[in-house]
N, C-alpha and C positions, 0 to 999 in steps of 0.2 A: 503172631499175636497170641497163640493158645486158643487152645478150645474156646474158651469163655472168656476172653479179654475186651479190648475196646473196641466195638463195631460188631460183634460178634452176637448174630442173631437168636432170639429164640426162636422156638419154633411155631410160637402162634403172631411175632411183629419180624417180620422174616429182614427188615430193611429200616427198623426205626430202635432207638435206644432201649434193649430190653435183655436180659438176663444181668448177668452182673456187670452194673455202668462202672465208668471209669474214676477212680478218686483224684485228688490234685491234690500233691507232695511238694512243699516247694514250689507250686507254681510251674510243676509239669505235670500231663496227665501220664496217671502209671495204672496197672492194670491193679486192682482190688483183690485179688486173689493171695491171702497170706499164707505165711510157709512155701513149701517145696511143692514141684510142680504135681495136680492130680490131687490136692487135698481138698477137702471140703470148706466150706468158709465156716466158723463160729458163729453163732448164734448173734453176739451184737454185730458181725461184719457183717451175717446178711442183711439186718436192719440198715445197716448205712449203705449199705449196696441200696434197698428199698428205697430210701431218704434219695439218692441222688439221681437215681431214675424219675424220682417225680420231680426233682428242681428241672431234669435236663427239657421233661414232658412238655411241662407249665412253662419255662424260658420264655417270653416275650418276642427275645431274641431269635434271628433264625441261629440253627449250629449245623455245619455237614460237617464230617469226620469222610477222609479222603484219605488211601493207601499212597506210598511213593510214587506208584507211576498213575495219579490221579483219578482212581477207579473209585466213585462213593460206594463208601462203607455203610454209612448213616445219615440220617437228617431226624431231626424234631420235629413238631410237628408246627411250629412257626415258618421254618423253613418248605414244610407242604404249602402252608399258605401264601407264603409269598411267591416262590415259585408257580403255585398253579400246577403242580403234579404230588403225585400219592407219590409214598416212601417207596412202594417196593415197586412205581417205574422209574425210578432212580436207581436202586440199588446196583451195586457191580458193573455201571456205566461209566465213561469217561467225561470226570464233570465237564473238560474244557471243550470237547465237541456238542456236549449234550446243551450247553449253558451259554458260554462267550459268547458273544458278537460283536462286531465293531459299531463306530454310531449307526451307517444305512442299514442296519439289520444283517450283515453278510458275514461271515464265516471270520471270528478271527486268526491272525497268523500264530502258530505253536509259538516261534521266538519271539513274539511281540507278547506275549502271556507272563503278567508279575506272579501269578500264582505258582505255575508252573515253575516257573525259575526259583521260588520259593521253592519249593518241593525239592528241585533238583539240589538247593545249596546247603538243606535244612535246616535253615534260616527263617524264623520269627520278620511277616512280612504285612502291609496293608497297604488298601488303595484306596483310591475315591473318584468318583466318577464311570464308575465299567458296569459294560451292559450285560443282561440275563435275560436268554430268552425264557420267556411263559411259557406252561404248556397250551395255553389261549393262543400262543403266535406273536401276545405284548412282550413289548420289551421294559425291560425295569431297569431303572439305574444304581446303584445298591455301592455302596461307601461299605467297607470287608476287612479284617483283621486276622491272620493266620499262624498260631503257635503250634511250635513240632509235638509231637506225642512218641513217648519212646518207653518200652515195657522191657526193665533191666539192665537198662543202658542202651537198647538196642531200637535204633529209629524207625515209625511203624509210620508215618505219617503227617497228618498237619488235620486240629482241632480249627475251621474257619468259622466265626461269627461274621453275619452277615446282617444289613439292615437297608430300607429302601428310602432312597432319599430322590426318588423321582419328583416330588412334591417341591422339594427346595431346590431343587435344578430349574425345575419350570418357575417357579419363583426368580430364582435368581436369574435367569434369559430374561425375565421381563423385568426386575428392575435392571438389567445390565442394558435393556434397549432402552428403558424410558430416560435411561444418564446419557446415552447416547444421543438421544434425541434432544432433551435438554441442550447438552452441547454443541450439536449441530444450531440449535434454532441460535444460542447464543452468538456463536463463529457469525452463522448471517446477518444478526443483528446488529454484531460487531463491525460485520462490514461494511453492512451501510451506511451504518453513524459515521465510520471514519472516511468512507467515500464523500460522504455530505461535506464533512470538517476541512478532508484535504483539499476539494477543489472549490470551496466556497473562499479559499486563501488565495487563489488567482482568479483574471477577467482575462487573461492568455488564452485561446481555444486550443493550441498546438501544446501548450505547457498541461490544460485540462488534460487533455486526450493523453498523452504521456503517463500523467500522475493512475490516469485512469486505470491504464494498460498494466502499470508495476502493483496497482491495484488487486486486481482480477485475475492475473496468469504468476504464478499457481496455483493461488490459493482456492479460487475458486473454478480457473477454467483451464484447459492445454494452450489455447489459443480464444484472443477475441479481435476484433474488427471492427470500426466505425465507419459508418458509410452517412453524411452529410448530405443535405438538399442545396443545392445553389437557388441563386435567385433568377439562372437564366431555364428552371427547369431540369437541371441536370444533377446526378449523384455523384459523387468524388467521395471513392473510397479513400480518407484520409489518415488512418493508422490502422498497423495489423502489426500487434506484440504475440511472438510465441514464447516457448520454453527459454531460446537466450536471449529475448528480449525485443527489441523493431526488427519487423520484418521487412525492408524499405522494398524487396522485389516484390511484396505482394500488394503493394500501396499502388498507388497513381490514379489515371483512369478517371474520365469521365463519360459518364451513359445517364443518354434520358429515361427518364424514366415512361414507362410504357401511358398509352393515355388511357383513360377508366375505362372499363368494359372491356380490352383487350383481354385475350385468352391468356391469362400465366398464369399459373401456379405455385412461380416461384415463393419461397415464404418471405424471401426480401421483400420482391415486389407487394405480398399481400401487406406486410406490414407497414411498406412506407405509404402505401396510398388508403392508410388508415382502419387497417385489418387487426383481429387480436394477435396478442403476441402468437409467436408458433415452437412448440417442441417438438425437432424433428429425429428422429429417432435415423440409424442408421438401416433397417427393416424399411422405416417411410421412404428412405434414398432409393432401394431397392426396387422396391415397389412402385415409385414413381419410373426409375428406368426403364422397367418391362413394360408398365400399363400407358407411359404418357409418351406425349412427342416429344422432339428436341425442345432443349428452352425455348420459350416464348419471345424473349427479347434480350440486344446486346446485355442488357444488366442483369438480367439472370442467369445466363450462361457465365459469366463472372463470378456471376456471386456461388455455381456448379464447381467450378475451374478451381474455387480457391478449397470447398470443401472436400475435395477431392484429393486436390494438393498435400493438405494436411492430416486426411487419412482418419476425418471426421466420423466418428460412430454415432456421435448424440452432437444434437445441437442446439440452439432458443436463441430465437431472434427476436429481438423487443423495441419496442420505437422507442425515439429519443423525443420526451415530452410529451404533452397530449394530444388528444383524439382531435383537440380546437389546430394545434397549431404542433404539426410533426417535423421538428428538426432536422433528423435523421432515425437511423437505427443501429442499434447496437446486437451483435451475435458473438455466442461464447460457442465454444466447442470442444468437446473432450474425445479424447482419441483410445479413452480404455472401457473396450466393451462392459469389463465388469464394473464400472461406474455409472454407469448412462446419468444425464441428470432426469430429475424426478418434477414433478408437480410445484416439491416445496422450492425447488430451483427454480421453477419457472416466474413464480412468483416474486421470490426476491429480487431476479432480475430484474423483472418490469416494474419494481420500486427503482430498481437502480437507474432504469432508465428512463423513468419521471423526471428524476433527482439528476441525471447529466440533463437530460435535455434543458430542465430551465437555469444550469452554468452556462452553457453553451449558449443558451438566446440572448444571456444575458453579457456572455463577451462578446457576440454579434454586436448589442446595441451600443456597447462599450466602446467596441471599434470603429462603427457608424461616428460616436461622439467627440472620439480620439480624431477621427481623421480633420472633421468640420473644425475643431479645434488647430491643429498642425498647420492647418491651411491658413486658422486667422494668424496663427505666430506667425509664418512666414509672408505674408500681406504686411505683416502691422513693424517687424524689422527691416528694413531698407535697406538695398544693397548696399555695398560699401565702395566708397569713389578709389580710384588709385592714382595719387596725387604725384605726376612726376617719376622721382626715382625710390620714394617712399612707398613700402609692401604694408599690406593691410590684410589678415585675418580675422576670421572671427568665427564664431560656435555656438549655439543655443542647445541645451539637452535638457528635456524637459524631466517633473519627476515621476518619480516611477509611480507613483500611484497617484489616483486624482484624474483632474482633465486634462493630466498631459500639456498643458499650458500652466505661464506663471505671471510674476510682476517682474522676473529677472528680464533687464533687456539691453543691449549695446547701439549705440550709433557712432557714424563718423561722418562728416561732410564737412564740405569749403564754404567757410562766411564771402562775404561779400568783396571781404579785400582779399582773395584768394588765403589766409589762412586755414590750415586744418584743425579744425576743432574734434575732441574725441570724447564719447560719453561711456558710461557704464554706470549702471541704478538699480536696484531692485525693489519694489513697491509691495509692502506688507500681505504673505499670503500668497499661493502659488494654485491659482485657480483660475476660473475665466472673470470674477470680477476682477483680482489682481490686474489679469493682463489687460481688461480696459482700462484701469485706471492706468498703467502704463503705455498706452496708446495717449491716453490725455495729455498726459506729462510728455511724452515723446513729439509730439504736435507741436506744444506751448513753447518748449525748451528751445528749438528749432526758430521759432519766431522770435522769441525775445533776444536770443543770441547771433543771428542772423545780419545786424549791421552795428553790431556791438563791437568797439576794438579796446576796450578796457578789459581789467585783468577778470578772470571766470569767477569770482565770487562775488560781484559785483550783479551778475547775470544770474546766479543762484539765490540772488535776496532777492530780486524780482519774481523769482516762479516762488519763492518759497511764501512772499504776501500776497500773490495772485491764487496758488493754490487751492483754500478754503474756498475762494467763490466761485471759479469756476474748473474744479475738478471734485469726483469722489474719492479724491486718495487720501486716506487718511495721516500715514506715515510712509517717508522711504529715505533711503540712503542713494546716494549717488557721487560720483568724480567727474567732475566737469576741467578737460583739460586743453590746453591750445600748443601746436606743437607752431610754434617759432623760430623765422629763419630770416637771412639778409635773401638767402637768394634760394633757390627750389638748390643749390649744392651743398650749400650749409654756412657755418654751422648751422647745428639747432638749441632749442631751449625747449626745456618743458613748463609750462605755467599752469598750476593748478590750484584746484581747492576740491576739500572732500566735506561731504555731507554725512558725517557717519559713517562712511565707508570701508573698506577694508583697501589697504595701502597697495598703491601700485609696483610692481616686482620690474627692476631695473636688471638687465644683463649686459654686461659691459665684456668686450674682447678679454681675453687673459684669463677668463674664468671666474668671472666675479659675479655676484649678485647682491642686489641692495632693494631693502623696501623703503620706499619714500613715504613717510610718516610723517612729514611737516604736512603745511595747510590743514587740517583736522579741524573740523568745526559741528554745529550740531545739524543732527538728522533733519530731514523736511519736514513741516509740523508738529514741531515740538515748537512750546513756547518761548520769546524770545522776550526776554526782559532788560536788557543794557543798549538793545539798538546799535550796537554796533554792528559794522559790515564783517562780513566773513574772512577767513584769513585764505590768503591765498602765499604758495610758493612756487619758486623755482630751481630749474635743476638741469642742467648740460645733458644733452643727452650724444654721449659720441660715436660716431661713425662705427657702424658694423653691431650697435646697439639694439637690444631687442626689449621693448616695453609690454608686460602684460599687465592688464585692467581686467577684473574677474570681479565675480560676487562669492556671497559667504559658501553658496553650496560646494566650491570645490575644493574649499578648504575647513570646513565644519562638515565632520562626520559624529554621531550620538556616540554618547563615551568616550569620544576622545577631546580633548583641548584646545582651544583658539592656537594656542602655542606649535605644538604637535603637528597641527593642520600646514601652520605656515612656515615649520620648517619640512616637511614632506614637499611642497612645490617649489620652495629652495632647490633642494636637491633634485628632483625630476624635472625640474627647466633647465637647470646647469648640464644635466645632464643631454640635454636635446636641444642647447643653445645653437649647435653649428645645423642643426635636421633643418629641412626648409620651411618655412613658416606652418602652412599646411598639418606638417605632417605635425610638429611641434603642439598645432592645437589640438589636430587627434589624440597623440599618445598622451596626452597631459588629460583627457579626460578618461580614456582608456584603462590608466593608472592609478583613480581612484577607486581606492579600498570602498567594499562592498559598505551597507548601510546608510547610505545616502537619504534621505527623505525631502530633498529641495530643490528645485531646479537650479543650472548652471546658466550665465552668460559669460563669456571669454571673446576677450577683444584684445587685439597683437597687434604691434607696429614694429617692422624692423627697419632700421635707416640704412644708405648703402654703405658700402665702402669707397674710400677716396678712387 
């Protein structure tokens, strides 16, 4: 560099900018010294020699001036201050042992050093984020910019400004965690609104628990587990979703639950018999195993077995419901030590598990309602006679939502003079007043038609000005039909009349299908103003024939057409006309396209063959 070049001390600042400082030419530092080597400088050069040793002094800025194999030359005196060391214990040291660190404060790697590689390639270089140890022992974090320095063409080094931006690192860590946090609290809040949303959409408990499970793993847990109270005293663990999804080997199992006061520990047991939620830590598994006994009872050995299984580290068991009236209880488990759940997990669990439990009580009650319901369908529909060599099905499917009862309903029985009379109706509204008032009508109909041998519409004007006084039905549709013959061999005749109904579906040998659309007359309780009787027809029905009588639900789907509907069970009866009656009424309901909102009644009659 020359005697008196750049870095080149005098003799009273042995290690800080002093004798004649370096100028910038171009926007490289070059040495100040003009003319030929050993000359004196001129009078205005020393002046700007003067001039730049006080800009370099005063600098704000720290600056080191470092030789190629990174030995400091110089520092300013911003740079004594940031660092925390005097100039001249820096001087002729190696900044990157004396300086570097990694973030825990330890020794950085030479190739892992951007300066240094700087240095090597004399290449104009910066960083952000790298540490500097203090001569205090603090570290500082310093954002740094490094351009070469070369005296005649010849590379001496690299000029580094340097400045400490530990301020806005600690800044930016805490808002980088307060967005984190933000978004954590969000994600659970997320969660739980849509937990509420998804299963507040079923009264299914098996369908809950499912929606539950696709819920919670992964999002928020490796594995979770529902474990249910019966009503005989007993727990049934009823769903256990991992990573791909049901786990059905770790399902089943019933175990009483232990009675109060008994010794367990388990956190199942604390919870289901009304304990706070518990977060167990994989350290508490530990620590239970050396300090306690074996489980206390079959169900918590189970409930050992399964955390065990899945290699649980952290876990939160929370009841299902409240403190009045506990369900069950629900447990998540995370199996990555550096996750464990936290406080804020615990918490939103046991919101979540507020929020299952009163789904869950409430498909309990559902299905208490569902059942007492099915029970009165089946009481209030009469079996069907089997007249002879004529076959009689028939199928009720309630609708999907609601009380599982309706006003759809079918009968068949022998009047007096041994004819078979055959009905199909459905009464306004698919609920339990519907199905009394179809219990009414299904009574009256029976009696008024019972020693009656005139044609069915005759019989349908008597329930229909009977109706208002002694029923609550308001409106219904029905087919009242007599199946007619010389002798139980045949032939036969069909003789009917419809009330508003939907037409009965004819299958005849060879492949044929026909709806019988005569007889149409008006609905029950609509007003009748011309007093005339109801129209009634007839129609052959021959040998190896197959008659179905249905209501509107299994042929009225939403969005789609009266049309549409009846030519779908066109083609899916023809196509199931040879199946045996039975099966015939299964797959015909089977094969209705999803969105249904009404219940079905289906009633079948196949005649033999000669």
């Amino acid at each position: 560099m020359g005697d008196r070049g750049v870095g080149s001390p005098d003799a009273d600042a042995p290690a800080a900018f002093g004798g004649r400082p370096p100028s910038l030419e171009g926007g490289v530092v070059q040495n100040a010294v003009p003319g030929a080597g050993g000359e004196e400088p001129s009078r205005p050069a020393a002046a700007a020699s003067g001039f730049w040793r006080q800009v370099v002094e005063q600098l704000s800025t720290a600056l080191m001036v470092v030789d190629p194999a990174g030995r400091i030359l110089a520092v300013n005196p911003a740079a004594e201050r940031l660092l925390g060391r005097a100039a001249a214990a820096m001087h002729g040291k190696d900044a990157h042992e004396l300086l570097h660190r990694d973030t825990d404060g330890g020794a950085l790697l030479r190739e892992r050093c951007p300066l240094l590689h700087a240095l090597a390639t004399g290449a104009a270089a910066r960083g952000e984020g790298d540490n500097h140890l203090r001569g205090d022992g603090r570290l500082v974090t310093i954002s740094w910019s490094a351009s070469p320095l070369t005296v005649g063409g010849s590379y001496q080094g690299m000029a580094v400004l340097f400045t400490d931006i530990t301020g806005d690192r600690t800044a930016g860590r805490e808002r980088a965690a307060y967005t984190s946090a933000l978004e954590d609290l969000t994600e659970r809040l997320t969660l739980v609104a849509e937990i509420t949303d998804v299963l507040g959409q079923t009264l299914e408990t098996d369908e809950a628990l499912a929606r539950l499970g696709r819920l919670l793993v992964p999002r928020l847990a490796d594995w979770a587990a529902v474990d249910l109270r019966t009503g005989s005293g007993k727990v049934h663990r009823v769903a256990v979703t991992g990573p791909a999804g049901r786990a059905a080997g770790l399902e089943g199992g019933r175990e009483r639950l232990p009675e109060t006061g008994a010794a367990d520990r388990s956190p199942l047991v604390q919870v289901l018999r009304g304990g706070d939620p518990v977060l167990h830590s994989e350290r508490d598994a530990a620590e239970t195993a050396e300090t306690a006994a074996p489980p206390g009872s079959p169900l918590a050995a189970v409930h050992s077995h399964f955390l065990r299984t899945v290699r649980a580290t952290s876990a939160i068991t929370v009841p299902l419901g409240s403190k009045r009236q506990i369900t069950g209880a629900l447990t998540l488990v995370r199996t990555d030590p550096a996750h464990p759940f936290d406080a804020e997990d615990l918490e939103v669990v046991s919101d979540i598990g507020r929020r299952v439990g009163l789904v869950i009580d409430n498909a309990r009650r559902f299905g208490r309602q569902r059942a007492v319901a099915e029970a009165m369908q089946h009481n209030l529909l009469a079996p069907l006679p089997q007249p002879g060599r004529l076959r009689l099905a028939a199928r009720y499917q309630p609708a999907p939502a609601g009380s599982q009862v309706g006003g759809d309903w079918y009968d068949a029985f022998e009047l007096k003079d041994g004819t078979l009379m055959l009905v199909i109706g459905d009464v306004v509204g698919h609920d339990l007043t519907a199905a009394a008032g179809m219990a009414q009508l299904h009574g009256i109909l029976r009696a008024l038609a019972w020693d009656h041998t005139g044609p069915p519409g005759a019989v349908v004007d008597r329930l229909d000005d009977a109706m208002p006084a002694i029923t609550t039905v308001p409106m219904a549709t029905l087919v009242l039909a007599r199946v007619e013959g010389p002798s139980q061999a045949g032939p036969w005749t069909l003789r009917w009349t419809s009330a508003g109904h939907p037409p009965p579906l004819l299958l005849t040998p060879g492949g044929h299908a026909q709806y019988l659309e005569a007889g149409q007359g008006l609905v029950l309780g609509a007003p009748v103003g011309t007093g005339e009787s109801r129209p009634n027809a007839t129609h052959p029905l021959p040998p190896g024939s197959t008659l179905l009588l249905y209501t509107d639900g299994l042929i009225e789907i939403p969005g789609s057409d009266l049309g549409t509907g009846l030519d779908r069970l066109r083609r899916h009866a023809l196509a199931l006309a040879h199946a045996p009656l039975d099966t015939l009424c299964d797959q015909l309901l089977a094969r209705m396209p999803p969105g249904s909102t009404d219940d079905v009644a289906l009633l079948a009659l196949r005649l033999p063959t000669p």
